[in-house]
N, C-alpha and C positions, 0 to 999 in steps of 0.2 A: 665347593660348599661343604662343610663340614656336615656330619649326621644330624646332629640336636639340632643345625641350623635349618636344615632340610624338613626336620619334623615340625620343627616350629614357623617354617613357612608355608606346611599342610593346614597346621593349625589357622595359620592367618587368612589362609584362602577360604578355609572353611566357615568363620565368621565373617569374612566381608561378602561372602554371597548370601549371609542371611541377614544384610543391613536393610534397611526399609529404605526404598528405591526412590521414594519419593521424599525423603529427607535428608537435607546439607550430611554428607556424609562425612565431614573432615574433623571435623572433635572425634568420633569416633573411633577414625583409623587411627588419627594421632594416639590416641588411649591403647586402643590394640597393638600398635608398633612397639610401644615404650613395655606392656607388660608384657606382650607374647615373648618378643627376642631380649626381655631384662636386661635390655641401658638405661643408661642415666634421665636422657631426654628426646624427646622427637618434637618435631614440628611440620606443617606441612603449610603450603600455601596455595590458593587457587585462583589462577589470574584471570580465570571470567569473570568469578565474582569479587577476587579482591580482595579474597577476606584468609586471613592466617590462624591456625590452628594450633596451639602450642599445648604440649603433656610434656610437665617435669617444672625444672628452673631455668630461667632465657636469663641472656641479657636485654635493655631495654631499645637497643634499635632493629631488633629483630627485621619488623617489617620488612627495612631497608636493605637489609641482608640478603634474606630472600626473595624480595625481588630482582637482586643484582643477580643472584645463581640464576632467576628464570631469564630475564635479558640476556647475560651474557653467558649464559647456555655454560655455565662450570660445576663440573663434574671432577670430586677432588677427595681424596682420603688424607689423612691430616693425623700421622701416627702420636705427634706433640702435643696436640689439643683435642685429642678423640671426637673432632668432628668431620664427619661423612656429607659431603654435598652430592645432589643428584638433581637433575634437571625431569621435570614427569614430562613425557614428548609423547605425543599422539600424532605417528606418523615422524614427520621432520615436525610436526611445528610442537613448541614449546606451551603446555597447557598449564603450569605450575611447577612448585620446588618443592624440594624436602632436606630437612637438617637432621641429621640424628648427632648426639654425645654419646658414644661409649663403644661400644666393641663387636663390632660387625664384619664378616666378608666382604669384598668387595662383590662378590656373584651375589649374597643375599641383599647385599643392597641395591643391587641392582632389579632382583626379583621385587623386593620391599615397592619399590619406583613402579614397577609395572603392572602387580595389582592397584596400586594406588591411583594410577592413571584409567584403568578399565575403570574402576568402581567410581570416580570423576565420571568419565563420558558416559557411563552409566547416566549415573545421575540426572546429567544433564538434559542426557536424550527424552527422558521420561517427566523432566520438567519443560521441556519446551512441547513436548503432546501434551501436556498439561494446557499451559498456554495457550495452543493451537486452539484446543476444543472449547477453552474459555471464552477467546475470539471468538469464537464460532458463533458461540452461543449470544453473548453479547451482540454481533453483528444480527444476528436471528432477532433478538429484542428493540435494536435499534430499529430494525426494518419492519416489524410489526407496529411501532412507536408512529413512524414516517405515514402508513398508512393509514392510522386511524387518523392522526391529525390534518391529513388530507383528504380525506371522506367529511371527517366532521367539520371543517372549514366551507365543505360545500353548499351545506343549508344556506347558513348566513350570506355568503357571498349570494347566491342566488335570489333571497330577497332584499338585500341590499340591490344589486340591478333590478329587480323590479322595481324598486321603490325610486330609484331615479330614473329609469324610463317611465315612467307613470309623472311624476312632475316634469317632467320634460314635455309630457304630451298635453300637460294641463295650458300650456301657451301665453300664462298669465304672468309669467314672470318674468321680474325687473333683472335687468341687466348683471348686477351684482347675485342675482340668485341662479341665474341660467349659467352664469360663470360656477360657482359652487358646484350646480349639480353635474357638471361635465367634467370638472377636480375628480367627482366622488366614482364616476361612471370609466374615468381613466386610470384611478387606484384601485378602483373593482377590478377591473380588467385584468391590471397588474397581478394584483392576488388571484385571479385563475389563473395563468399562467405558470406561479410558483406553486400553484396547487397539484395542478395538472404534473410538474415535472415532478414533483414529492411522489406523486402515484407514479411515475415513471419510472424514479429513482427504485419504489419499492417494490415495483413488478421487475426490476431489471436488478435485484439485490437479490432477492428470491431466489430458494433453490430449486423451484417448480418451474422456474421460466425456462419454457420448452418453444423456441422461434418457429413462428408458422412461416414454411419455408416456400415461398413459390414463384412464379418469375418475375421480376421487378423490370421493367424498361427503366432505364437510366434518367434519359433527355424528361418522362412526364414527373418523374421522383423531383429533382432539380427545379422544375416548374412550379410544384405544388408548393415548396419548401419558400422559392422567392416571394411567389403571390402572397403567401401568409405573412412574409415577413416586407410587403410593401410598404409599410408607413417607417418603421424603421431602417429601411435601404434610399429612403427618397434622397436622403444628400450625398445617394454613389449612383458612379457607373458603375451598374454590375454588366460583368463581362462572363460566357458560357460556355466553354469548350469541350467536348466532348470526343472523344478518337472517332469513335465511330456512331452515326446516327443512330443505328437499331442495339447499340449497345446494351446490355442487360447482363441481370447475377438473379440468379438464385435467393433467396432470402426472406427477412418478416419485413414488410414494407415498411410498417409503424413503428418496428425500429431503426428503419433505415432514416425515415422520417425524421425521428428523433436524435438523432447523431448529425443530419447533415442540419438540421435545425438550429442547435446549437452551434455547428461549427458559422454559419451566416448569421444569426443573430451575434456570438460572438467579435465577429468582423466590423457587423456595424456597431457594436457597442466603441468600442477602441481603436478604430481606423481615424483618418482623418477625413473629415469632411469634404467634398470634393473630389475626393482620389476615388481612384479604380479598386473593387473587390470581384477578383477572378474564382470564381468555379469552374472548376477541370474533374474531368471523370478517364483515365485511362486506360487502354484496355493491356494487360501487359501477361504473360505464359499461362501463369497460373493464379491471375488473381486480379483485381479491377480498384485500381486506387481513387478514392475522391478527395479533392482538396481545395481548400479555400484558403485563399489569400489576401491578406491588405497593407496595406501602409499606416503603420501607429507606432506605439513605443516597444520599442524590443524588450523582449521577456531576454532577462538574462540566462546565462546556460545553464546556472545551478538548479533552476526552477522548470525547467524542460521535464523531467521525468515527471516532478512533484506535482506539477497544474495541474497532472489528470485523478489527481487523490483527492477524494470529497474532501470538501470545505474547505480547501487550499486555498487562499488566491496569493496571485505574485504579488509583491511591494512594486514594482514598478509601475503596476495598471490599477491598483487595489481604488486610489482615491477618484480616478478618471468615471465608475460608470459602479450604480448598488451592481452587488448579487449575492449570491451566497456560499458562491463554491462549491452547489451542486451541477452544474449544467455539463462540464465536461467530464465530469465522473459517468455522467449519462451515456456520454458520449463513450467511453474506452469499453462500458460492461456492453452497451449495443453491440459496437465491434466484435468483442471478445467471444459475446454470445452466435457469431457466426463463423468465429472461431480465426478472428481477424486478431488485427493491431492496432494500434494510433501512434502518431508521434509528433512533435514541433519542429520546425526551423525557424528562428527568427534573426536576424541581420537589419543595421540601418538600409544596405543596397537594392534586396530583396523582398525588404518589409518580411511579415510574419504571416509564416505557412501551416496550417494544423491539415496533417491528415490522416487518412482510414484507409488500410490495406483492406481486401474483404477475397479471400480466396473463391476460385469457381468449383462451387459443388455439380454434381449428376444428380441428376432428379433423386435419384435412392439416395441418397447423401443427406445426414444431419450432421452442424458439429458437436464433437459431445459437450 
């Protein structure tokens, strides 16, 4: 590298560390390349965003240009047409290009490429903690959203069942009105239920949810989960398997409750009528799997990861049974909050499997 190019690449360093971290930095450099090292033109591209930067005179298929330098990774001095290609690589992989016209080293263009690519990943990194905390916050506003409208939901519901258990108990009504108020007493019900998991959802979204950790017996957890959920099992055999009888984990019952909940209400929503839905609880090194299983339409594999992301549902079950696509989001932060997993298996042969890893803690033990 020649001297003046050397000075003039202190220079460049020295204004691309004073860029504003939090803004597209590529007009810029482009500006600063073309006047610091005095050529004709620069251009840069950034294949995150896609977007090209040009300082000076292009031709008009630029774009295409230098996309092909970032694809096909060409790195090229060109004494005929004083154009410089360089590939900006972070690590091995290719993060964007650069085009200069006019009269550069091959060492300072290489340098040119290398700030260029720091002050990219730069960028980036400080836009995605952007994002991050955006989410953050947003998910904070959502989850305070979820809660009130699940508090305030409660008045009403509560006398609305009053008011049909009270003409229910009045005895005086005709047949077409006793039908009505048992409509209105089974869509009440319905709306607690999706009340009750909205406060679940928002105690289990929270970043205050600290799981009261203490020892749960297996076989009466399973128990409790079926009984509640008897009028919607009544067209299965359910079936209960458990490794061991005195089996037990560590954990917040209520939201152990709440995850096996949803995984058996889940089963009978979408199973076939008639068939078997097995609950299994096993006991395995370091950790106690529960899972539930049935026979219905297979979730296909693309949707395996995605069912457990609020408001998801599959296309394949969507039209079969309401909901909302809160109930197994319920289900993965319960897990998670004991510092577990969840996953699917679904096949025609084996029907579909959902289940919860749930590690064994020591009394001192919380997960973080």
């Amino acid at each position: 590298m020649f001297p003046l190019e050397a000075q003039n690449l202190c220079a460049f360093i020295q204004q691309t560390t004073q860029l504003d971290p939090h803004r597209k930095p590529g007009s810029q450099l482009a500006v600063l390349v073309k006047s610091i090292f005095r050529i004709e033109a620069s251009v840069i591209f950034d294949a995150d965003l896609r977007e090209v930067y040009p300082a000076g005179e292009w031709f008009d298929d630029l774009d295409e240009v230098l996309q092909n330098i970032c694809l096909f990774e060409t790195t090229s001095d060109d004494p005929e047409t004083g154009l410089i290609r360089r590939v900006l690589r972070m690590g091995k992989l290719p993060i964007g290009a650069m085009l200069l016209r006019g009269e550069a080293s091959a060492m300072a263009a290489d340098a040119i490429a290398s700030v260029i690519t720091i002050t990219f990943d730069r960028y980036h990194a400080f836009a995605n903690e952007s994002r991050t905390e955006s989410a953050r916050k947003t998910e904070q506003l959502r989850t305070t959203v979820l809660d009130s409208l699940a508090h305030a939901y409660k008045t009403p519901l509560t006398a609305i069942e009053a008011a049909s258990s009270g003409l229910a108990a009045m005895g005086s009504l005709t047949p077409a009105q006793a039908g009505l108020v048992a409509l209105i007493e089974e869509q009440a019900e319905q709306l607690k239920q999706l009340t009750n998991r909205l406060l679940k959802t928002a105690r289990l979204e929270g970043s205050e949810l600290v799981p009261q950790m203490k020892e749960v017996a297996i076989a009466p957890l399973i128990e409790d989960v079926v009984a509640s959920l008897r009028e919607q099992l009544s067209s299965f055999s359910v079936r209960i398997e458990i490794s061991r009888d005195e089996l037990s984990i560590r954990g917040d019952r209520s939201l152990l409750i709440a995850l096996l909940t949803q995984y058996v209400d889940n089963a009978a929503k979408y199973g076939e009528a008639g068939t078997d839905i097995m609950i299994q609880a096993v006991e395995e090194s370091n950790a106690v799997v529960l899972s539930v299983q049935n026979l219905g339409p297979v979730i296909p594999a693309a949707d395996h990861e995605r069912i457990f992301d609020r408001y998801y549902r599959s296309a394949a079950s969507a039209s079969m049974a309401a909901g909302t696509g809160i109930g197994l989001s319920v289900a993965k932060r319960a897990a998670q909050a004991h510092g577990g997993h969840v996953w699917v298996t679904s096949d025609a042969g084996r029907g579909t499997i959902f289940y919860a890893s749930l590690p064994k803690l020591p009394e001192s033990d919380a997960p973080a």
